[in-house]
PQR file with spaces between the fields and no chain letter, atoms N, CA, C, O and H, PARSE charges and radii, in Angstrom:
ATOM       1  N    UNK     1      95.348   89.080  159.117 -0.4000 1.5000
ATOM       2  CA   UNK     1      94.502   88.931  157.963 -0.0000 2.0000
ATOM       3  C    UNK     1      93.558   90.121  157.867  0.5500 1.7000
ATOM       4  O    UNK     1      93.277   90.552  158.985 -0.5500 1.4000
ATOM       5  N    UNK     2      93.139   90.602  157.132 -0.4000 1.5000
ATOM       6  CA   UNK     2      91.794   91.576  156.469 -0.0000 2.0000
ATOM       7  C    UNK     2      90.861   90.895  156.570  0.5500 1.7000
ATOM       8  O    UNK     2      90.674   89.781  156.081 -0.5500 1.4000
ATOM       9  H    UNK     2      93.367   90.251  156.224  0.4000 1.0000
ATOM      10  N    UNK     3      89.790   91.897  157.618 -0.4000 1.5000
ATOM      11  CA   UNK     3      88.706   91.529  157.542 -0.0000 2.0000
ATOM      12  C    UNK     3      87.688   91.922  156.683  0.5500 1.7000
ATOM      13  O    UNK     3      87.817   93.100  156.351 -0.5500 1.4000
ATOM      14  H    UNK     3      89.943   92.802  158.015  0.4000 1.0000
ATOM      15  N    UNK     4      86.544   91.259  156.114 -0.4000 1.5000
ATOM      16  CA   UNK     4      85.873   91.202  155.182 -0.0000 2.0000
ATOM      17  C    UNK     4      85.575   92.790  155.736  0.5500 1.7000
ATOM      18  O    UNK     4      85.953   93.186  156.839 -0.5500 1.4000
ATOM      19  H    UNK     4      86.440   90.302  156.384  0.4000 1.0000
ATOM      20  N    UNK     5      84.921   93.510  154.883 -0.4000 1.5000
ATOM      21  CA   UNK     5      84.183   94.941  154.837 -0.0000 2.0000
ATOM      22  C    UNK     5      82.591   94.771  155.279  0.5500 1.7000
ATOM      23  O    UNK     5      81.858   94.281  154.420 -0.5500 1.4000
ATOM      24  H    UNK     5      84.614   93.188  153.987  0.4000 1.0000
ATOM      25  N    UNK     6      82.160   95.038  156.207 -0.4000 1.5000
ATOM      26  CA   UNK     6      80.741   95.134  156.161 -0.0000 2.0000
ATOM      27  C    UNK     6      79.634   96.311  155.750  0.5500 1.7000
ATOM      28  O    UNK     6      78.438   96.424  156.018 -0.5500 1.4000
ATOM      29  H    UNK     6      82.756   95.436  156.905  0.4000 1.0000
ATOM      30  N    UNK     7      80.829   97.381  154.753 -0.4000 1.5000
ATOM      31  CA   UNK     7      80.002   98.061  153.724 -0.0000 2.0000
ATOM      32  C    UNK     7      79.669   97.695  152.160  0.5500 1.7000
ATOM      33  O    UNK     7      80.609   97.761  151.368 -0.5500 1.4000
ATOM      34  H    UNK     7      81.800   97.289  154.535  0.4000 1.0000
ATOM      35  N    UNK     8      78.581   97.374  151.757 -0.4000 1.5000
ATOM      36  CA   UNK     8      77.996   96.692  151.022 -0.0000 2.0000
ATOM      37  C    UNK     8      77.735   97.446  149.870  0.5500 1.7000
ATOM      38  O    UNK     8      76.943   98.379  149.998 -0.5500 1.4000
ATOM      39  H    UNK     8      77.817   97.321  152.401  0.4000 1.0000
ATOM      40  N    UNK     9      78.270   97.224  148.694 -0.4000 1.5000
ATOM      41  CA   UNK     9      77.520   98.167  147.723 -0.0000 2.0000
ATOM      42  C    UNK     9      76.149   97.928  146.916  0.5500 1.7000
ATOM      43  O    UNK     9      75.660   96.826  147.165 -0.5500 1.4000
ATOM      44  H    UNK     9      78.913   96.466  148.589  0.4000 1.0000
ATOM      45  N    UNK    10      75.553   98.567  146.173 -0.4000 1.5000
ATOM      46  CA   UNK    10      74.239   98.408  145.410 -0.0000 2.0000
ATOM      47  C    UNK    10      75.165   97.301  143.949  0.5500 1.7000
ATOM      48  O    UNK    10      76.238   97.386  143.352 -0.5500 1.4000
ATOM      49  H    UNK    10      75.950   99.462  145.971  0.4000 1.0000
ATOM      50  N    UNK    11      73.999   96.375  143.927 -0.4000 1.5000
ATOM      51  CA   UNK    11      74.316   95.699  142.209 -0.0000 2.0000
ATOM      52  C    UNK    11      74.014   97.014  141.573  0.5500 1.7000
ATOM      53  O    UNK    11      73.369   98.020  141.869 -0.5500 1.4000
ATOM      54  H    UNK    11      73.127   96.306  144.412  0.4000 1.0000
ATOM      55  N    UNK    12      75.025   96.434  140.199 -0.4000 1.5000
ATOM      56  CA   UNK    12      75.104   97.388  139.413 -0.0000 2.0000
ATOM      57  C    UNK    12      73.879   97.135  138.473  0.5500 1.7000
ATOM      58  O    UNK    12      73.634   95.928  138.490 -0.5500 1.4000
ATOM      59  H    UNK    12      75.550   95.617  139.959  0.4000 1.0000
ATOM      60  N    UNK    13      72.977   97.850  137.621 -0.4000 1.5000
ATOM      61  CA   UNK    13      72.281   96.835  136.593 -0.0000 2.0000
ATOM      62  C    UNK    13      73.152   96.600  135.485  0.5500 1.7000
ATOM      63  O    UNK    13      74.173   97.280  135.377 -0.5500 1.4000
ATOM      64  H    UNK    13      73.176   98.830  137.608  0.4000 1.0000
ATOM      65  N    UNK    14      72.927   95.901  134.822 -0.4000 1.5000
ATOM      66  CA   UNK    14      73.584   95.340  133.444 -0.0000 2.0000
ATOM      67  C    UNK    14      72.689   95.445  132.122  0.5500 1.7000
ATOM      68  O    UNK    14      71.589   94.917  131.954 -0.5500 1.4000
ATOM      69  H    UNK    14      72.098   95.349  134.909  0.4000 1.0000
ATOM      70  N    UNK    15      73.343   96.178  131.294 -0.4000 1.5000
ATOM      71  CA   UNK    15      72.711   96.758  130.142 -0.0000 2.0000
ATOM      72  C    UNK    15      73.177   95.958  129.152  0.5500 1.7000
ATOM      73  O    UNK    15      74.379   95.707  129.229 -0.5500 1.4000
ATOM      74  H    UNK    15      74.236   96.607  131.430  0.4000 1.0000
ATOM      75  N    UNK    16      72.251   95.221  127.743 -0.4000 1.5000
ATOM      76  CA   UNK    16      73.179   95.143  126.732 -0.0000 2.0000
ATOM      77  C    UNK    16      74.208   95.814  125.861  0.5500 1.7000
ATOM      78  O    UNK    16      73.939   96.866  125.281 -0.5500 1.4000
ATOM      79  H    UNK    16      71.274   95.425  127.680  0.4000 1.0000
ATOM      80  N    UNK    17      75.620   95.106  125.739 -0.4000 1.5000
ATOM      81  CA   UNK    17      76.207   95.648  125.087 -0.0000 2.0000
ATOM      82  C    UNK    17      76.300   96.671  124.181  0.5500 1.7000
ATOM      83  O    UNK    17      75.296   96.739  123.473 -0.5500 1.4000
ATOM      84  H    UNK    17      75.838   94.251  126.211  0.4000 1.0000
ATOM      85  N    UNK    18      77.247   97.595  123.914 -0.4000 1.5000
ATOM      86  CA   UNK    18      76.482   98.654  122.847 -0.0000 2.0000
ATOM      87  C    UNK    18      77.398   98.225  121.822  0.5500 1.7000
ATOM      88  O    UNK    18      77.265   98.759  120.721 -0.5500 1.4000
ATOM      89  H    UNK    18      78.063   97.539  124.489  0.4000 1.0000
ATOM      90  N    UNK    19      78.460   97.211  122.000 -0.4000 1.5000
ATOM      91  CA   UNK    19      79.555   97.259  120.768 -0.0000 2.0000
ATOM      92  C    UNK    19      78.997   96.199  120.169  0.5500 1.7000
ATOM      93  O    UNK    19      79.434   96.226  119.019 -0.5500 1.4000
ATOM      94  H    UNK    19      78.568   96.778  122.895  0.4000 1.0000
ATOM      95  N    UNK    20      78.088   95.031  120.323 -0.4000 1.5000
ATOM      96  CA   UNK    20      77.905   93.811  119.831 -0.0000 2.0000
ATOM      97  C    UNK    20      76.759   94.523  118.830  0.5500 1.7000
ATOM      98  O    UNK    20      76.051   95.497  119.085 -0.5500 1.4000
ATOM      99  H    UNK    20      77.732   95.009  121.257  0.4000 1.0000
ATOM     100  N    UNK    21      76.796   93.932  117.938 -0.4000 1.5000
ATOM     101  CA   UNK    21      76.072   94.343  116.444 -0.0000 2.0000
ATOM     102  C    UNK    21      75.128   92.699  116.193  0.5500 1.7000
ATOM     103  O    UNK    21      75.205   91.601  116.744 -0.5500 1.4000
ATOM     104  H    UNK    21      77.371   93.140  117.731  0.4000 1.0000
ATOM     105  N    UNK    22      74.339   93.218  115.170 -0.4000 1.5000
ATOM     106  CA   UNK    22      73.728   92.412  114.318 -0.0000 2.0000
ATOM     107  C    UNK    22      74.456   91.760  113.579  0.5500 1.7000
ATOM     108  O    UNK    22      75.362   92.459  113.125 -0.5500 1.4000
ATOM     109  H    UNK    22      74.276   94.110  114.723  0.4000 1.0000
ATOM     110  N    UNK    23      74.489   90.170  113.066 -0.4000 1.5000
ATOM     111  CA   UNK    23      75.420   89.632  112.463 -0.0000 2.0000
ATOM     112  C    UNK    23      75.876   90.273  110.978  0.5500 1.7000
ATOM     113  O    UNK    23      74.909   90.477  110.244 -0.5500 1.4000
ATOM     114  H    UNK    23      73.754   89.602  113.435  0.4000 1.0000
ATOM     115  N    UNK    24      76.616   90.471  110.658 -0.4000 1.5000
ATOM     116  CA   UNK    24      76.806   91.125  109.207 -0.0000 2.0000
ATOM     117  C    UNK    24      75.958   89.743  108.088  0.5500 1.7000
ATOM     118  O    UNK    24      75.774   88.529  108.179 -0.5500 1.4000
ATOM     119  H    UNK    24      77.402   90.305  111.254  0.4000 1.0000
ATOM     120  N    UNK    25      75.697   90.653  107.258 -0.4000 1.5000
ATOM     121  CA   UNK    25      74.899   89.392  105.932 -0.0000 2.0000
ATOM     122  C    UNK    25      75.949   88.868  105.023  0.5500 1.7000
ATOM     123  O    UNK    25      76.817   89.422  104.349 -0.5500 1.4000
ATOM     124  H    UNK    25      75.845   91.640  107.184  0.4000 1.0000
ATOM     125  N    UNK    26      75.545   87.414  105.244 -0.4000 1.5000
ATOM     126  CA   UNK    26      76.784   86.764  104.333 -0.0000 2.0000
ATOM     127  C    UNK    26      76.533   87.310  102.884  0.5500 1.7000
ATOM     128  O    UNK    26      75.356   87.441  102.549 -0.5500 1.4000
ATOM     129  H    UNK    26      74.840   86.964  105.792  0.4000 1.0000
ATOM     130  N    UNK    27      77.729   87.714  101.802 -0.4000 1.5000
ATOM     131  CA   UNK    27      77.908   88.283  100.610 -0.0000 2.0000
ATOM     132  C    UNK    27      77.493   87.179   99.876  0.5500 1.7000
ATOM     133  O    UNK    27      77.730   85.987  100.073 -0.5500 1.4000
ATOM     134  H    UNK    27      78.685   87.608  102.075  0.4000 1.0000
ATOM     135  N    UNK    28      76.746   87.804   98.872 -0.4000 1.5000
ATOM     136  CA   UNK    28      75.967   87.231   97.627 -0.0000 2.0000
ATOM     137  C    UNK    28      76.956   86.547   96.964  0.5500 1.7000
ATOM     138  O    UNK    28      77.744   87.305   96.397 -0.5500 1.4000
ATOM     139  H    UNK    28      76.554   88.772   98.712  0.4000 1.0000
ATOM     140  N    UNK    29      77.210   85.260   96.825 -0.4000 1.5000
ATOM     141  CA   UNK    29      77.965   84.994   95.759 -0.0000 2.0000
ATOM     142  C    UNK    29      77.801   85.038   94.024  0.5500 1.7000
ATOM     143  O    UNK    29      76.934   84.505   93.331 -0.5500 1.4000
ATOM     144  H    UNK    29      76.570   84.644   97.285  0.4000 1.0000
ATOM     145  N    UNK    30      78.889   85.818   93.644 -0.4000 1.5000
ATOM     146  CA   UNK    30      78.456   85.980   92.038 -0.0000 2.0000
ATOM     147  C    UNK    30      78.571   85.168   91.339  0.5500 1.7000
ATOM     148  O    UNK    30      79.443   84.376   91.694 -0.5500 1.4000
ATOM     149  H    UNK    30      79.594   86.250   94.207  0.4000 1.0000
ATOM     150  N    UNK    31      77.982   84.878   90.232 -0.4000 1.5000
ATOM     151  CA   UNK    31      78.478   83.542   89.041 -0.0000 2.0000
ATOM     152  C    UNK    31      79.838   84.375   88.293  0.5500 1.7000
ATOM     153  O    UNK    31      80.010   85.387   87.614 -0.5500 1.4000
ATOM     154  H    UNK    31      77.273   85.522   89.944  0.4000 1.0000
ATOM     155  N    UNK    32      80.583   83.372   88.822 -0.4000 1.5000
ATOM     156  CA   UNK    32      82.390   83.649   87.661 -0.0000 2.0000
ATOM     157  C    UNK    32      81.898   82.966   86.091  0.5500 1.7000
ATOM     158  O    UNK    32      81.099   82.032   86.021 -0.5500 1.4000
ATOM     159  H    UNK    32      80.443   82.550   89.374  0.4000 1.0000
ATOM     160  N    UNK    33      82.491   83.575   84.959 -0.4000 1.5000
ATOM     161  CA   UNK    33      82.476   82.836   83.898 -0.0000 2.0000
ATOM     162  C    UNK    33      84.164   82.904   83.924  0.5500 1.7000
ATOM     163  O    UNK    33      84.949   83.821   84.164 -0.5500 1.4000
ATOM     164  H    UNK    33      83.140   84.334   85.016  0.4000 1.0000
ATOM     165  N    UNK    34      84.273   82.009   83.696 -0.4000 1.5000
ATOM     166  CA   UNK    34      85.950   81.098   84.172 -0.0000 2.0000
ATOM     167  C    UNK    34      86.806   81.669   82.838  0.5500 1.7000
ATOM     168  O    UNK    34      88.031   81.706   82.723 -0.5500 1.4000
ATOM     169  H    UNK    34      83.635   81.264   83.501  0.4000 1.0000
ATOM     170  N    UNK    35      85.565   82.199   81.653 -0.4000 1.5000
ATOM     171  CA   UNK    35      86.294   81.677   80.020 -0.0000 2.0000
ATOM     172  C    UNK    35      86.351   83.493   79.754  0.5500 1.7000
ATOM     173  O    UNK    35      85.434   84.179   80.205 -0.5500 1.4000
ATOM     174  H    UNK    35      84.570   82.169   81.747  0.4000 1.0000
ATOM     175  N    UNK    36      87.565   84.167   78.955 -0.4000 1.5000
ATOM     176  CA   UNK    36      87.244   85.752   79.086 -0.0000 2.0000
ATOM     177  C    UNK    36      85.935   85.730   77.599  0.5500 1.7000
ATOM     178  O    UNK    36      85.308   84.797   77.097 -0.5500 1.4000
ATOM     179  H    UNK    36      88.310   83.610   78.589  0.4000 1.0000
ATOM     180  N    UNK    37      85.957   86.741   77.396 -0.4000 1.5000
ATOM     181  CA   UNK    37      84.709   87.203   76.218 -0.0000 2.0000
ATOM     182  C    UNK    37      85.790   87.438   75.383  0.5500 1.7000
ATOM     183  O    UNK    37      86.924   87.542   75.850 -0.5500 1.4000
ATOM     184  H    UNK    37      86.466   87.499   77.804  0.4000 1.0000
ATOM     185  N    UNK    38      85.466   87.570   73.709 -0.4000 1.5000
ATOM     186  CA   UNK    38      85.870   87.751   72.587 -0.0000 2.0000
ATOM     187  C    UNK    38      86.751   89.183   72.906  0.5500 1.7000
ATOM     188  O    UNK    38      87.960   89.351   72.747 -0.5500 1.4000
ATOM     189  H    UNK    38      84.544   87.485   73.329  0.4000 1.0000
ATOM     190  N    UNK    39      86.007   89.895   73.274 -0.4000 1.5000
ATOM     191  CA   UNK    39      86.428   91.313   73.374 -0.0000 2.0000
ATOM     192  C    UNK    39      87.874   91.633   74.403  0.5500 1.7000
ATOM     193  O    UNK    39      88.924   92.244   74.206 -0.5500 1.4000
ATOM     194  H    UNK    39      85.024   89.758   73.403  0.4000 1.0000
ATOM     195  N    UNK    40      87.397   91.005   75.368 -0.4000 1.5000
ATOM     196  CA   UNK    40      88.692   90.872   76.396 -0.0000 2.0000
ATOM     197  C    UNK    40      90.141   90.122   75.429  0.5500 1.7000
ATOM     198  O    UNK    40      91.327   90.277   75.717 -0.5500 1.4000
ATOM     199  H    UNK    40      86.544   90.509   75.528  0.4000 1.0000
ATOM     200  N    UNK    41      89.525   89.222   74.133 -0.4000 1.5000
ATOM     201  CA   UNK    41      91.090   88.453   74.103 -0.0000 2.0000
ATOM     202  C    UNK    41      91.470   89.024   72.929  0.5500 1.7000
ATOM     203  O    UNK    41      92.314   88.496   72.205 -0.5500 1.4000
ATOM     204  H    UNK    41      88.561   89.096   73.900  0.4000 1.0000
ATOM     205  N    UNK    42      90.714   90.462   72.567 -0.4000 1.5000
ATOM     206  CA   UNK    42      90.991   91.022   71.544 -0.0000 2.0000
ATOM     207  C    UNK    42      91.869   92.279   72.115  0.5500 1.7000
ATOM     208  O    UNK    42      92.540   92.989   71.365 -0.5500 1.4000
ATOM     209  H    UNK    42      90.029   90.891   73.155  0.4000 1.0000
ATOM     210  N    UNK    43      91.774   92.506   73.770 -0.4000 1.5000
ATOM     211  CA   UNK    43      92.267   94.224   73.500 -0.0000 2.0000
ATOM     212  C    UNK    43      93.295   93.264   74.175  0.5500 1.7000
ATOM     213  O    UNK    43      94.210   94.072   74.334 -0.5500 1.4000
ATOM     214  H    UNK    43      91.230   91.929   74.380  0.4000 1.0000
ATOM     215  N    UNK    44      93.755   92.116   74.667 -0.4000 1.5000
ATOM     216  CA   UNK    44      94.828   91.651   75.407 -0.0000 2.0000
ATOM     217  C    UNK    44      95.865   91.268   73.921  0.5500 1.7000
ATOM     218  O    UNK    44      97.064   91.532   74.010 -0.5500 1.4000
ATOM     219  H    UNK    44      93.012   91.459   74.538  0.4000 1.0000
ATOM     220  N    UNK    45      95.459   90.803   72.927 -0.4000 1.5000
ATOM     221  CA   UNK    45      96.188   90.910   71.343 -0.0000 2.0000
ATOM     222  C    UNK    45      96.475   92.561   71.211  0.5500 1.7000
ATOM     223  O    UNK    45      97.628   92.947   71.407 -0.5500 1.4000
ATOM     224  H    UNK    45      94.485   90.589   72.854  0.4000 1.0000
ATOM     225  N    UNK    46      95.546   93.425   70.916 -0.4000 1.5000
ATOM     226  CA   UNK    46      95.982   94.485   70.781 -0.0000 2.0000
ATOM     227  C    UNK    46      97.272   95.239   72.039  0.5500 1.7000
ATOM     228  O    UNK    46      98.383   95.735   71.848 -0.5500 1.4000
ATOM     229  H    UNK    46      94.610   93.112   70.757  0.4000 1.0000
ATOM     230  N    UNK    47      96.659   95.067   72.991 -0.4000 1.5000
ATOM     231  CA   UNK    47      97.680   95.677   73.922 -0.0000 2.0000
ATOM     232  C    UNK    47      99.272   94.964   73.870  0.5500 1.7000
ATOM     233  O    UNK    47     100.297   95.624   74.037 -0.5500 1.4000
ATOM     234  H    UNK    47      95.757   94.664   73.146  0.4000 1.0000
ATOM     235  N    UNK    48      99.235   93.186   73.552 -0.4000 1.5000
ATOM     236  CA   UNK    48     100.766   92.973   73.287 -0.0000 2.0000
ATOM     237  C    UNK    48     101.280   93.249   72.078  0.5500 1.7000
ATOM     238  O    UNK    48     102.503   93.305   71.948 -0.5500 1.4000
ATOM     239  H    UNK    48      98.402   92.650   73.416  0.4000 1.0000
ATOM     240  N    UNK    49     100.566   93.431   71.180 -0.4000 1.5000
ATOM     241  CA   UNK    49     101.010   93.840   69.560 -0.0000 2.0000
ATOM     242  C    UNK    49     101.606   95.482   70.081  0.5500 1.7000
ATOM     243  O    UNK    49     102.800   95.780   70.108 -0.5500 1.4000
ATOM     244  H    UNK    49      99.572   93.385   71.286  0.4000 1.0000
ATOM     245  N    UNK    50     100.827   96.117   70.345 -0.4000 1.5000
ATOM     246  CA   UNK    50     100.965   97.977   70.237 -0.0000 2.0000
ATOM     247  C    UNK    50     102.455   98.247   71.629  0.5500 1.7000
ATOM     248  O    UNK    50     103.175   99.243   71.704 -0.5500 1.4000
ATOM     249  H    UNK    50      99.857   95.875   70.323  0.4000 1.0000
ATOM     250  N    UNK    51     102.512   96.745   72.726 -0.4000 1.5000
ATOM     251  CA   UNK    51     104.095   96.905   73.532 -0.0000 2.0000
ATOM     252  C    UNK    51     104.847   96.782   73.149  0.5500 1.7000
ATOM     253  O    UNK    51     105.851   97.412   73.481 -0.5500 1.4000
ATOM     254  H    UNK    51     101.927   95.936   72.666  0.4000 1.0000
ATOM     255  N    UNK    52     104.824   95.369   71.656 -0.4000 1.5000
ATOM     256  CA   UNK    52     106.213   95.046   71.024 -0.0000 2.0000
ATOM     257  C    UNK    52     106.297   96.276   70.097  0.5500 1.7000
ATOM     258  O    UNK    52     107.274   97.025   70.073 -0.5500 1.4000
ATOM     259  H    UNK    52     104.008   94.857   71.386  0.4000 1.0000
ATOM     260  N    UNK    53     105.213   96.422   69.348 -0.4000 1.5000
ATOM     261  CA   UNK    53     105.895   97.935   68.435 -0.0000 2.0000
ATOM     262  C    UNK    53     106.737   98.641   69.023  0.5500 1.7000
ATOM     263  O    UNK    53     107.921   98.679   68.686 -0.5500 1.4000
ATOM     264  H    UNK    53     104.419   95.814   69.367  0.4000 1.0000
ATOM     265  N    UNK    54     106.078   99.506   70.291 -0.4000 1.5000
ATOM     266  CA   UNK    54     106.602  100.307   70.927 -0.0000 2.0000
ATOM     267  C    UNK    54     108.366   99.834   71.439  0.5500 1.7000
ATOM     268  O    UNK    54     109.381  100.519   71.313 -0.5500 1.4000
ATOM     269  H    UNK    54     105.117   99.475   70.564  0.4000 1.0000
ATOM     270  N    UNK    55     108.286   99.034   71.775 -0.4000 1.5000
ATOM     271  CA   UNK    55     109.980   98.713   72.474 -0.0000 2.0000
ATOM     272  C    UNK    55     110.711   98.414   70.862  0.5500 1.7000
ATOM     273  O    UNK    55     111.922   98.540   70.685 -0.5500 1.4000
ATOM     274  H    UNK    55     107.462   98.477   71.877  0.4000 1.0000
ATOM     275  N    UNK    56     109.697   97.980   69.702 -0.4000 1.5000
ATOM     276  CA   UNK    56     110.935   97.975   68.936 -0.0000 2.0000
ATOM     277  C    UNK    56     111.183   99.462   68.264  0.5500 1.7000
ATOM     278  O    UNK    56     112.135   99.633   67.503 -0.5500 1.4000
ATOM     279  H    UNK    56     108.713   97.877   69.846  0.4000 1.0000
ATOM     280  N    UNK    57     110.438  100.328   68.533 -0.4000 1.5000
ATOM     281  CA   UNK    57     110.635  101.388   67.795 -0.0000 2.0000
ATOM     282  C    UNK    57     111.650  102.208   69.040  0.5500 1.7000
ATOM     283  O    UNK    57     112.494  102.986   68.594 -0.5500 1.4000
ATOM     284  H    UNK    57     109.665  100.190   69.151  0.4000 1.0000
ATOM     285  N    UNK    58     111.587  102.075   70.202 -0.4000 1.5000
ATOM     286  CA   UNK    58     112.540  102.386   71.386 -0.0000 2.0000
ATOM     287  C    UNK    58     114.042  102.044   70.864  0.5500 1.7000
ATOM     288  O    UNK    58     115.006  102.798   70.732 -0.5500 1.4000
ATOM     289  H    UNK    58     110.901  101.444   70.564  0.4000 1.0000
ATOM     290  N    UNK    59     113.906  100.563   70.594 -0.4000 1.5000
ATOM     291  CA   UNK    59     115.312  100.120   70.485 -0.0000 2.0000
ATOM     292  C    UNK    59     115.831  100.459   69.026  0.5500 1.7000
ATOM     293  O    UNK    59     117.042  100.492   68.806 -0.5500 1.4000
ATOM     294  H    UNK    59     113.123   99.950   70.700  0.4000 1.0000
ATOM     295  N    UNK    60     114.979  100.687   68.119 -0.4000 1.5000
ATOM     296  CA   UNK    60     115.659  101.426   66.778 -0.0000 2.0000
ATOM     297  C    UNK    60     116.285  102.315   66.949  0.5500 1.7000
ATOM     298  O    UNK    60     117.451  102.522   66.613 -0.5500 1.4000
ATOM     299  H    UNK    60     113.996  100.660   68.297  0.4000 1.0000
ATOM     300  N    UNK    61     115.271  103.211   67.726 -0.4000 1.5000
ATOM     301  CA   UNK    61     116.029  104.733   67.881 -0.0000 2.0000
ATOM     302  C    UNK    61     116.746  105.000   68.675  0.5500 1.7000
ATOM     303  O    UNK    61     117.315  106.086   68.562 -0.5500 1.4000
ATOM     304  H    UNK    61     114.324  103.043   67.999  0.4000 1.0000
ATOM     305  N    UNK    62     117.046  104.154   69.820 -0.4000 1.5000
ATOM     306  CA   UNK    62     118.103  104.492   70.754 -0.0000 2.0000
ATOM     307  C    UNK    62     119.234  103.533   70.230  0.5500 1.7000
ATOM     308  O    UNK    62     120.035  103.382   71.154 -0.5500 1.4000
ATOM     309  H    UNK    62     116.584  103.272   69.912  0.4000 1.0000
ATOM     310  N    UNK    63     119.662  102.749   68.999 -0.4000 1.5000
ATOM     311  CA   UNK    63     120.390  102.154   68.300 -0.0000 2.0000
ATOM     312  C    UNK    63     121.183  103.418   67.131  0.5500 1.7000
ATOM     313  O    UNK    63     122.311  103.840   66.875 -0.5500 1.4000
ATOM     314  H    UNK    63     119.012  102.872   68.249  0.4000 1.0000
ATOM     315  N    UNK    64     119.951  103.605   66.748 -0.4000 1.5000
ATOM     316  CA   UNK    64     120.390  104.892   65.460 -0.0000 2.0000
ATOM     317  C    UNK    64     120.886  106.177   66.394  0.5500 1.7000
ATOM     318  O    UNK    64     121.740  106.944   65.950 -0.5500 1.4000
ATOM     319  H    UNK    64     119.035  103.262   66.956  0.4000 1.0000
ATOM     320  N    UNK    65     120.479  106.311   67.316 -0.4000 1.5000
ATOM     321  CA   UNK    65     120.893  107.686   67.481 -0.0000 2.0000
ATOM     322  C    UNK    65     122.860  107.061   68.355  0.5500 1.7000
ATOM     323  O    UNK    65     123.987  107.354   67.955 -0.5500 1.4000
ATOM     324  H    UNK    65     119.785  105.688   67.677  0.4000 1.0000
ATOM     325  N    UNK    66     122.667  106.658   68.910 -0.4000 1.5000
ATOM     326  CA   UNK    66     123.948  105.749   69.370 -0.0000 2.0000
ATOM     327  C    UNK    66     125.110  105.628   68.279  0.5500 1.7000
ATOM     328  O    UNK    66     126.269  106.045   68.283 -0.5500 1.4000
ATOM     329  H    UNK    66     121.752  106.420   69.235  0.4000 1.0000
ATOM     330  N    UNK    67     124.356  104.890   67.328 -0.4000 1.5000
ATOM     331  CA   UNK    67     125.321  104.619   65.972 -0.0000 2.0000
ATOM     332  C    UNK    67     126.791  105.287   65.569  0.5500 1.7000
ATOM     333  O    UNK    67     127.946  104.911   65.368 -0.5500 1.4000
ATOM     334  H    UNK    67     123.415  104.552   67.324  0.4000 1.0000
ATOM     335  N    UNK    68     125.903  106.692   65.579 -0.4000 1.5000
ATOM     336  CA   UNK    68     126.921  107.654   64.695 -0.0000 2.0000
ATOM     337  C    UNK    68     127.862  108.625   66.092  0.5500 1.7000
ATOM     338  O    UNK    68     128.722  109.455   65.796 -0.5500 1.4000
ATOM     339  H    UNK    68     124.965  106.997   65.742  0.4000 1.0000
């Protein structure tokens, strides 16, 4: 068996951590309005009106030019 060592070392001291932080701050919660604004359900009309133009003016012209 091994006998115990009867050279003894010094305690180490013990420092606080340097990686442990301050708790982070819980985030502000914002008020949601659940309902969009006038303006939002106006450019979401505009933006599907100005896609269908566009694909039908796509499919005209790649019809007409096809055609002949």
């Amino acid at each position: 068996m091994i006998k115990t060592s009867k050279i003894r070392r010094r305690t180490v001291e013990v420092r606080p951590s340097r990686i442990r932080r301050d708790p982070v701050a819980a985030p502000v919660e914002k008020k949601v309005n659940p309902y969009p604004t006038e303006r939002e359900i106006w450019m979401v009309v505009i933006g599907v009106v100005l896609f269908a133009i566009a694909i039908t003016a796509l499919t005209v012209g790649i019809s007409d030019v096809t055609s002949h």
